[in-house]
VOBA-1610 file (N, C-alpha, C; in pm, whole numbers, padded with zeros to 5 digits, always signed):
BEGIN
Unk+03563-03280-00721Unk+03472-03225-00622Unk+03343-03306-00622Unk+03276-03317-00506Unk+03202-03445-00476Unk+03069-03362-00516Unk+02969-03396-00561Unk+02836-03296-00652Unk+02727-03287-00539Unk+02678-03190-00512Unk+02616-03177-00373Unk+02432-03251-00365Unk+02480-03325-00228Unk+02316-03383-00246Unk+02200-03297-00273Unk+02136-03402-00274Unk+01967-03343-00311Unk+01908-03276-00193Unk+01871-03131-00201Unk+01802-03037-00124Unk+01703-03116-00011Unk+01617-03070+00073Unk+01499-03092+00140Unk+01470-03013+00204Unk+01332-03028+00176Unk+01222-02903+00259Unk+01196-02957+00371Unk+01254-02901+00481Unk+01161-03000+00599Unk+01147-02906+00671Unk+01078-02956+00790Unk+01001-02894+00912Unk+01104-02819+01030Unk+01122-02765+01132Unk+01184-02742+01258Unk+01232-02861+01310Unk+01118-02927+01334Unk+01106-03076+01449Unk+01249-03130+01363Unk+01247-03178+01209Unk+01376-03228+01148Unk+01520-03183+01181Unk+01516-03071+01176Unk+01644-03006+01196Unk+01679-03038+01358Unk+01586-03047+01424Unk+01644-03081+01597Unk+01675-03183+01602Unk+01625-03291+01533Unk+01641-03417+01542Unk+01790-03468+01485Unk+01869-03328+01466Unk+02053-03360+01456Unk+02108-03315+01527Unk+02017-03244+01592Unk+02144-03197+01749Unk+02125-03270+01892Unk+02187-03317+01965Unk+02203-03401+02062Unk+02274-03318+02159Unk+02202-03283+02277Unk+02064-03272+02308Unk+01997-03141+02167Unk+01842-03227+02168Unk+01785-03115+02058Unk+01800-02978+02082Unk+01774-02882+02004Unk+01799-02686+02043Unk+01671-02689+02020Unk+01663-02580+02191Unk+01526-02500+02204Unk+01457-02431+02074Unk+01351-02418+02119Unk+01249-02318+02016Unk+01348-02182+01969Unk+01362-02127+02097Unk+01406-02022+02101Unk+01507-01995+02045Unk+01609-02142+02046Unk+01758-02113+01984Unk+01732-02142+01837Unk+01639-02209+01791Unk+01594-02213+01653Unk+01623-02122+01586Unk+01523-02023+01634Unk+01446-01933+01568Unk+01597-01784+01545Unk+01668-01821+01676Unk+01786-01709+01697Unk+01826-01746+01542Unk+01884-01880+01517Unk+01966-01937+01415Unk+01929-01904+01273Unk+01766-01916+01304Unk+01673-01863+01181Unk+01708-01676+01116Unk+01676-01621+01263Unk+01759-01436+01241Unk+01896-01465+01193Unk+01976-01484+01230Unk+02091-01494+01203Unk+02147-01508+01078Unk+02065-01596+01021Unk+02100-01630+00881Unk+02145-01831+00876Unk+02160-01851+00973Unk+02197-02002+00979Unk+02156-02114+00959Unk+01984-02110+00967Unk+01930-02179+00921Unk+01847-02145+00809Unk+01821-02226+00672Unk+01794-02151+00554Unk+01616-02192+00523Unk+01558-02023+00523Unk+01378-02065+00487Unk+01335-02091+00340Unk+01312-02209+00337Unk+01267-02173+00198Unk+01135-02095+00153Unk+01190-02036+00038Unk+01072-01909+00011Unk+00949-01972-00042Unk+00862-01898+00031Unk+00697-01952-00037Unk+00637-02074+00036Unk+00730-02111+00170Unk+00667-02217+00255Unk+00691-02221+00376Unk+00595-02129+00402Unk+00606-02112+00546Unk+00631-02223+00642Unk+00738-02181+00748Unk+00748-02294+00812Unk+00854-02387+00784Unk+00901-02436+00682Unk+00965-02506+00560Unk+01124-02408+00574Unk+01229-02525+00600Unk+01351-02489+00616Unk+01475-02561+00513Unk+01553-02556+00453Unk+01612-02630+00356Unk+01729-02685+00404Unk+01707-02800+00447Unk+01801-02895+00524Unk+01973-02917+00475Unk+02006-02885+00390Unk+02192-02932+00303Unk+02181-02791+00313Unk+02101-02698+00255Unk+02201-02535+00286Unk+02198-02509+00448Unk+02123-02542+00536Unk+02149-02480+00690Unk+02283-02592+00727Unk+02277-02709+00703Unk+02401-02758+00757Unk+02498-02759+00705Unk+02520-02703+00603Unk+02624-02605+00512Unk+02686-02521+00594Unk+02571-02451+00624Unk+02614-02288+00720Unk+02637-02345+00810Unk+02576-02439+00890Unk+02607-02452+01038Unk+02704-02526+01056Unk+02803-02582+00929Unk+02991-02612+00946Unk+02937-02775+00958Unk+02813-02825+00965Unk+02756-02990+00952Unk+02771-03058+00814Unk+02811-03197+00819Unk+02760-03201+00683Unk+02635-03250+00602Unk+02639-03213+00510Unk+02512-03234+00417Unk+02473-03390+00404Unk+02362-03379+00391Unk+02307-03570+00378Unk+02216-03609+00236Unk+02253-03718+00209Unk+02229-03796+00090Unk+02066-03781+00099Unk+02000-03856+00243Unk+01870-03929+00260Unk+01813-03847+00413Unk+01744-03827+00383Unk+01647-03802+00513Unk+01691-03861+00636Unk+01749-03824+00744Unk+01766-03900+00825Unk+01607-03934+00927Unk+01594-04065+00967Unk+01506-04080+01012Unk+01380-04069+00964Unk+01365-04113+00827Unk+01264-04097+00736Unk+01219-04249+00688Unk+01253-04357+00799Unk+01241-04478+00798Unk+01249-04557+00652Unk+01311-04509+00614Unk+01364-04612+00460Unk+01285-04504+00384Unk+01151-04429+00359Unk+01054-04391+00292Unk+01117-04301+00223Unk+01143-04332+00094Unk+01221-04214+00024Unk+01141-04221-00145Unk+00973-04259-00121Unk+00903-04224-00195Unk+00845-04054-00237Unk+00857-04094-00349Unk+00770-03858-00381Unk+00633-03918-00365Unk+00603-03781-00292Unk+00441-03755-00232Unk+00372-03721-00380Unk+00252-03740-00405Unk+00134-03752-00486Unk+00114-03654-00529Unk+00051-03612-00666Unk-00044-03441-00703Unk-00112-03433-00585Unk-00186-03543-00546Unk-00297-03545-00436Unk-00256-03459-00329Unk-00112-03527-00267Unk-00059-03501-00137Unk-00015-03354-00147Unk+00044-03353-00254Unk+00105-03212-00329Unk-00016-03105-00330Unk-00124-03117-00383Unk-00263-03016-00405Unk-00325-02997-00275Unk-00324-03083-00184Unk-00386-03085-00030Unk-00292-02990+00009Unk-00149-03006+00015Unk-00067-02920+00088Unk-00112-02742+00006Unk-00092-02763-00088Unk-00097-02604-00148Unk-00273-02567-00132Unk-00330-02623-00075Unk-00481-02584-00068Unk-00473-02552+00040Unk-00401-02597+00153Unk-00351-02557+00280Unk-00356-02449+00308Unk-00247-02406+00240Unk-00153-02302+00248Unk-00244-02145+00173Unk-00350-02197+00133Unk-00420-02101+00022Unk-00540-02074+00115Unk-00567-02184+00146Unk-00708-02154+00268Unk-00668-02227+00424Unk-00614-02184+00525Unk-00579-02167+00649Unk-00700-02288+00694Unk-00843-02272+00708Unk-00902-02353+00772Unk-00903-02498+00727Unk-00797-02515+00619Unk-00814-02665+00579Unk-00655-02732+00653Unk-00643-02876+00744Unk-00498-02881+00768Unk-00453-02945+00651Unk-00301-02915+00720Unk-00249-02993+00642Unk-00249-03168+00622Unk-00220-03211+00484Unk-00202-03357+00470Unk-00084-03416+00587Unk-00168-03538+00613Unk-00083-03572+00731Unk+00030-03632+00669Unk+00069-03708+00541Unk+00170-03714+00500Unk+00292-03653+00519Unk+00282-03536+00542Unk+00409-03432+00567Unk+00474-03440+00692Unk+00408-03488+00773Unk+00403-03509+00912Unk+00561-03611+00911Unk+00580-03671+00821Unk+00680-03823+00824Unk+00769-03773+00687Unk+00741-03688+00586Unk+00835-03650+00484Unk+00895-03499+00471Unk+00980-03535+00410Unk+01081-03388+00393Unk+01018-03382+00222Unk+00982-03295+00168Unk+00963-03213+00020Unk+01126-03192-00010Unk+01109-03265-00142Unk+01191-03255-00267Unk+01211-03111-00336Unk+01340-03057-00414Unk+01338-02946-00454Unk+01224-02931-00562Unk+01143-03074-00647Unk+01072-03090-00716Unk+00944-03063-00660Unk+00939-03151-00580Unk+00830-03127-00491Unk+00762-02939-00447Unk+00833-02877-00357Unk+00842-02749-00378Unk+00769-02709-00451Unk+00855-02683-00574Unk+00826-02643-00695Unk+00690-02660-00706Unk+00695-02800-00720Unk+00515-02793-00749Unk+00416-02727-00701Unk+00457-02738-00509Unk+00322-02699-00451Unk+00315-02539-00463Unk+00457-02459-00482Unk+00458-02345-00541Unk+00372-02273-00632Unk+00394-02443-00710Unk+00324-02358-00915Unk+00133-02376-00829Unk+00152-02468-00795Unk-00019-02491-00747Unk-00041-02424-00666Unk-00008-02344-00540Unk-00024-02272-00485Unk-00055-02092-00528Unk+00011-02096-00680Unk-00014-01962-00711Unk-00109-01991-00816Unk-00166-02094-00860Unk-00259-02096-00947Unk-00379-02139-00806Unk-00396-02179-00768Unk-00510-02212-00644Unk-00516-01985-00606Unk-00458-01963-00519Unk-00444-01840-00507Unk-00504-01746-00610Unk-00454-01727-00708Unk-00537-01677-00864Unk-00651-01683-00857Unk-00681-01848-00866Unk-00835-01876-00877Unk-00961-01843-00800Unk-00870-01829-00643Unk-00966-01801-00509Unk-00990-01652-00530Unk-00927-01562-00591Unk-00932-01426-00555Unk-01056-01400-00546Unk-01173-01468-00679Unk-01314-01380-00601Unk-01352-01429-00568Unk-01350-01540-00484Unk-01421-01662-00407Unk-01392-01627-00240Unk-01479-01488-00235Unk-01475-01500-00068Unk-01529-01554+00042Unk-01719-01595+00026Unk-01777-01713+00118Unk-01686-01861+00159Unk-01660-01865+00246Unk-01613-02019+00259Unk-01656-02111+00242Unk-01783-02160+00256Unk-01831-02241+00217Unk-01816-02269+00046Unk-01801-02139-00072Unk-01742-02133-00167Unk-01598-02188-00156Unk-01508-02124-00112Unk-01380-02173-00081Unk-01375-02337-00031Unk-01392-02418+00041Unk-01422-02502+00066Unk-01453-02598-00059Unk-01560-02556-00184Unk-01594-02629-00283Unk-01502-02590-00369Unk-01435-02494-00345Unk-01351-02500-00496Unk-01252-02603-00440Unk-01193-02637-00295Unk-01050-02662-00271Unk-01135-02843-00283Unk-01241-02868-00304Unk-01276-03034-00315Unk-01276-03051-00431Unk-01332-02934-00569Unk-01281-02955-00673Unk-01167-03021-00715Unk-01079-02892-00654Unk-00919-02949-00682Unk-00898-03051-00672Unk-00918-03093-00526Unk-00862-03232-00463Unk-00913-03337-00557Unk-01023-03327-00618Unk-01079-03412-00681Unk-00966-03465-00886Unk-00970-03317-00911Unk-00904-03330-01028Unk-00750-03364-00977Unk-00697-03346-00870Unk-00532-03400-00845Unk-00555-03498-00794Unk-00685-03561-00752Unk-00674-03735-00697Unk-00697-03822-00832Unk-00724-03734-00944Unk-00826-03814-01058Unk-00641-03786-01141Unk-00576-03709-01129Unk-00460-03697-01213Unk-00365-03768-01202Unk-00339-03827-01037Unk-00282-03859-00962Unk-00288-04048-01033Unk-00407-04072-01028Unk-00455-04237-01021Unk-00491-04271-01177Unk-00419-04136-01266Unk-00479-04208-01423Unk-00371-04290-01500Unk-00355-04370-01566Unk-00310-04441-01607Unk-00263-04398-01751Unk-00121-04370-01787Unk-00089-04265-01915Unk-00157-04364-02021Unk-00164-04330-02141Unk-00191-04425-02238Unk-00067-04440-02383
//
């Protein structure tokens, strides 16, 4: 038995980009009720590409299709921007994501950082507070990101 590829988190826009002609919004979202296309939990938005084309009788893929060769993992950086996102609404997202599908690793991470960011914000209600804690971060996952082990 052939060992099943590696997961991916990707977007809507990804998943259309295998049907010819692409499926409406609308038929998406039916597929989404249904059970056919699979959400991954804790990322909004975020659909898991080898289990929906599992269900949907397609088969599963090795590599990103249309991910132009780029089959690099995104950064703490890229990783902490996204879960700061997701923790405070007025910040967007890293445009990185825009061109990559998230790893089951990946995930994970912005998960674990996302519930420790979350934790931390609880009594931080001014935004302008919010705001300085999420440059903190960015700062210690760009500084974690670019250190050199010893």
């Amino acid at each position: 038995m052939k060992p099943s590829p590696t997961e991916f988190a990707v977007r809507r826009e990804v998943l259309d980009r295998l049907f010819d002609p692409p499926i409406g919004k609308s038929t998406f979202f039916d597929l989404v009720e249904r059970g056919k296309i699979a959400k991954v939990r804790g990322l909004r938005g975020y659909y898991r590409l080898n289990e929906s084309l599992r269900r949907l009788g397609m088969p599963e893929v090795e590599k990103l299709p249309g991910n132009g060769g780029d089959d690099s993992a995104l950064n703490e950086r890229v990783l902490a921007d996204f879960a700061l996102s997701l923790c405070i609404p007025e910040l967007p997202e890293p445009s990185e994501l825009l061109t990559h599908a998230l790893t089951g690793a990946e995930v994970l991470t912005v998960l674990r950082l996302q519930r420790s960011y979350s934790f931390a914000l609880k009594g931080i209600k001014a935004l302008p507070d919010r705001l300085a804690f999420a440059q903190g971060a960015r700062d210690a996952a760009y500084k974690l990101a670019t250190e050199v082990p010893k």
